[in-house]
Steps between C-alpha positions, in 0.01 A plus 500: 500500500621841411593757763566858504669745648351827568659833600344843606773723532640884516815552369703819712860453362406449119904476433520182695167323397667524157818315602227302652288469160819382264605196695158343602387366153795204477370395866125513425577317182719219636165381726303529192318833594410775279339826577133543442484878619816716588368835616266553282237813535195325682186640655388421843129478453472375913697587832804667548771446325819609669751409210647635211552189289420115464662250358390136477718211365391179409649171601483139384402414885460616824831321573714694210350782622645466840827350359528790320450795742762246755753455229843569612492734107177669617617562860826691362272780343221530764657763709508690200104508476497489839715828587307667171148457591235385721296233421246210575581183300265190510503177365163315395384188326343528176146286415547190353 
């Protein structure tokens, strides 16, 4: 069953989130993910929405999904998202 990960996020250092933005592809892509949405405009039609961007990924599997975001390649660039921006990231099971 597919899984995917999704990301609400404001980005404060845009510098960094680019450093950020050109090494994550080869690590998404070794787990089979791809992108589905990467900050796209979007409309909030209900709630608040206290973020800037989203970005959702799609994965093979819950489990690539998580072996992804734990790999030892992913780790390395984290901080870099991580000092750039703030962020909620979830992972969810697609429908079968």
């Amino acid at each position: 069953m597919k899984a995917y990960c999704i990301v609400y996020e404001t980005v404060d250092d845009p510098e960094g989130f680019e450093e950020y933005r050109t090494q994550v592809m080869p690590t998404i892509e070794a787990y089979g993910g791809k992108f589905l949405v990467r900050g796209g405009s979007f409309t909030a039609l209900e709630g608040e929405m206290p973020f800037q961007r989203i970005a959702m990924l799609e994965f093979p599997s819950r489990k690539a999904a998580e072996d992804w975001y734990h790999s030892a390649e992913y780790q390395r660039i984290l901080p870099l998202r991580l000092k750039s921006s703030r962020c909620q990231f979830i992972v969810a099971e697609g429908v079968a």
